[in-house]
C-alpha positions in Angstrom: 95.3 122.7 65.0 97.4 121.5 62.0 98.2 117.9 61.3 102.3 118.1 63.3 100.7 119.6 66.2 98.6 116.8 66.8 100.5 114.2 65.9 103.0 115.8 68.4 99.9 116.3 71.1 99.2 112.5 70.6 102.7 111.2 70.7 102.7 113.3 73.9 99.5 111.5 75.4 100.5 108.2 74.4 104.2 108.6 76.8 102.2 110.1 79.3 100.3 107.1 79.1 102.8 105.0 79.1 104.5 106.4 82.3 101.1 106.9 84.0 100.9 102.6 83.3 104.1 102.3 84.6 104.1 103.6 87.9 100.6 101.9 88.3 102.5 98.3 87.4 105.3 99.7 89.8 102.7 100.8 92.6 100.9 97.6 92.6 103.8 95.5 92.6 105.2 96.8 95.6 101.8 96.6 97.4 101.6 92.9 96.1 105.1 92.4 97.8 104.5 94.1 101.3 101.0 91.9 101.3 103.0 88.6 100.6 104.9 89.4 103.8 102.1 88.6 105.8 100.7 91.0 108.9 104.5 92.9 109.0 104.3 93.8 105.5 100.7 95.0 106.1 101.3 96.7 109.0 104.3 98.7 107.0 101.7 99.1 104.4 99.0 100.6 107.4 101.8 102.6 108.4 102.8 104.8 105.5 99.1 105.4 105.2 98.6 106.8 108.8 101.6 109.2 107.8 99.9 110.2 104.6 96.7 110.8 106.5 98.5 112.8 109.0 100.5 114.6 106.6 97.0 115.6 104.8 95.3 116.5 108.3 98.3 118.7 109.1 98.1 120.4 105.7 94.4 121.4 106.1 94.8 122.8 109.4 97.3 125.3 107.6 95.0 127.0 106.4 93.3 129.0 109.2 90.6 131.2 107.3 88.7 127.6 107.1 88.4 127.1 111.3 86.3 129.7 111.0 84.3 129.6 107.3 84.5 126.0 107.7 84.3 124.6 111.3 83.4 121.0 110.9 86.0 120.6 107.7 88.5 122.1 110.2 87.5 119.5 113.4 87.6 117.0 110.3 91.2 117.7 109.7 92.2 117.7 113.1 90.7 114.5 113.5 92.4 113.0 110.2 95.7 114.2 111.7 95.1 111.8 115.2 93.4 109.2 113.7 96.8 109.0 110.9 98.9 109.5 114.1 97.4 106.7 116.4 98.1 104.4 112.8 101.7 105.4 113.3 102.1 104.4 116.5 100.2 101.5 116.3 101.9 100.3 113.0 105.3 101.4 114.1 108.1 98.6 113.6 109.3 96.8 116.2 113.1 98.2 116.8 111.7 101.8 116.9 109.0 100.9 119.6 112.5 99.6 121.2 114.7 102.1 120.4 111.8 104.8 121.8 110.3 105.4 125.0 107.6 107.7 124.2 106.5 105.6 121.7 106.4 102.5 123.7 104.0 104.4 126.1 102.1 105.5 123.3 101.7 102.2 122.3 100.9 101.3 125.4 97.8 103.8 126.1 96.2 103.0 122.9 96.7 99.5 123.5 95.3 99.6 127.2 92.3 102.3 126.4 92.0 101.0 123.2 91.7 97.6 123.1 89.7 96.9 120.0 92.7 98.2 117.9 94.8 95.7 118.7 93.3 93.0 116.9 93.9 93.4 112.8 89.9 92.9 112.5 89.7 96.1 115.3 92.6 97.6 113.4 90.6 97.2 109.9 87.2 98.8 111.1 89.5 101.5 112.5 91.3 102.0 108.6 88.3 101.1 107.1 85.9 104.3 108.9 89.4 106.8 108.8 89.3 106.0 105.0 85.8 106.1 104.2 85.6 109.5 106.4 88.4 110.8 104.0 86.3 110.0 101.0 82.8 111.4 101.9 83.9 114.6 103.2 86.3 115.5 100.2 86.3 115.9 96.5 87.8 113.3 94.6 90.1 116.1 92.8 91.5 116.7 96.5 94.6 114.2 97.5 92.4 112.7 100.5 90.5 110.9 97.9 93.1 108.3 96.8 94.9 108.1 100.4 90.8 107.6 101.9 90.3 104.3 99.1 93.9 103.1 100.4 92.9 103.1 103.8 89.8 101.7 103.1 91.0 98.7 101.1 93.9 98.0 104.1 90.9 98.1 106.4 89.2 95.2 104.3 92.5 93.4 103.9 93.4 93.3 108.0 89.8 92.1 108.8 90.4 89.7 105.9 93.6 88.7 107.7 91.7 88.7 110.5 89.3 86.3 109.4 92.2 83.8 108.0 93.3 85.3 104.8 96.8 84.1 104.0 98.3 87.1 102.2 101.0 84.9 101.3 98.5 82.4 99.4 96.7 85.4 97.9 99.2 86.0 95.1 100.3 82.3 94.8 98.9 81.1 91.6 100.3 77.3 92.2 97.9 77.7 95.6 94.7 78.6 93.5 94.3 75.4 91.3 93.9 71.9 93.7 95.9 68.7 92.9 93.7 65.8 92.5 94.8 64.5 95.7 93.9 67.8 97.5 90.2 67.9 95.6 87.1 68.9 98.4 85.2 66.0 97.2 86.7 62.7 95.3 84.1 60.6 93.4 85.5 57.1 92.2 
């Protein structure tokens, strides 16, 4: 390869970079926002990620040849497509559970028959097993790689929040360093 092409190659890798940084900054800086909201914020953030998973479970049940050279990745899927599903209606926002019948009394059902789930703690080992389900039965080339480590770090952050993690005072860097006045133990 002559010296133009590869400074051309390398000017190329270095914007690709660049972008690629970008929308990392960009994607963590939303997720920092929705957190700082508190449990609605999180529960938006639970939400999108029961679509993805749902999307992805729908997307491997596409392709048919695999229910039968693949059973159990195929029962896999179907279950990944539920499990994103019951997220959805769990995580819904408030004025569509109004504004919907259905999805009040699907609300309802998983709240009555599943009663663990309505706790965040309950909700967490529920994102927490879907996402760690995504990662050990896929590649990490696959797309159910990165949506199975988001679901598994929004399962550790609602039993977290469970626990008493103030997702507001995680990001609050005044919050981090005590006053004198608020020290744990004051020697004179």
């Amino acid at each position: 390869m002559d010296e133009g092409r590869q400074a051309a190659a390398a000017a190329l890798a270095k914007e690709l970079t660049g972008h690629a940084l970008a929308a990392g900054k960009d994607f963590t800086d939303t997720m920092t926002e929705y957190i700082q909201k508190g449990p609605d914020g999180v529960s938006w953030l639970c939400f999108l990620g029961g679509m993805a998973t749902s999307v992805l479970g729908l997307l491997g049940l596409i392709n048919i040849f695999d229910a039968v050279v693949e059973p159990l990745a195929y029962l896999v899927n179907i279950y990944q497509m539920f499990f994103g599903l019951t997220a959805c209606v769990l995580e819904a926002p408030k004025d569509w559970i109004g504004k919907s019948q259905k999805l009040k009394r699907a609300q309802e059902f998983i709240h009555e028959f599943g009663r663990f789930l309505t706790t965040m703690g309950g909700r967490g080992l529920f994102y927490l097993f879907q996402g760690s389900l995504d990662i050990s039965l896929n590649s990490t080339i696959s797309l159910t790689f990165p949506v199975g480590c988001y679901m598994c770090v929004l399962g550790v952050l609602c039993i977290a929040i469970q626990y008493g993690l103030k997702p507001d005072a995680l990001f609050d860097r005044s919050a981090a360093v005590p006053t004198r006045n608020d020290d744990y133990i004051h020697v004179t």
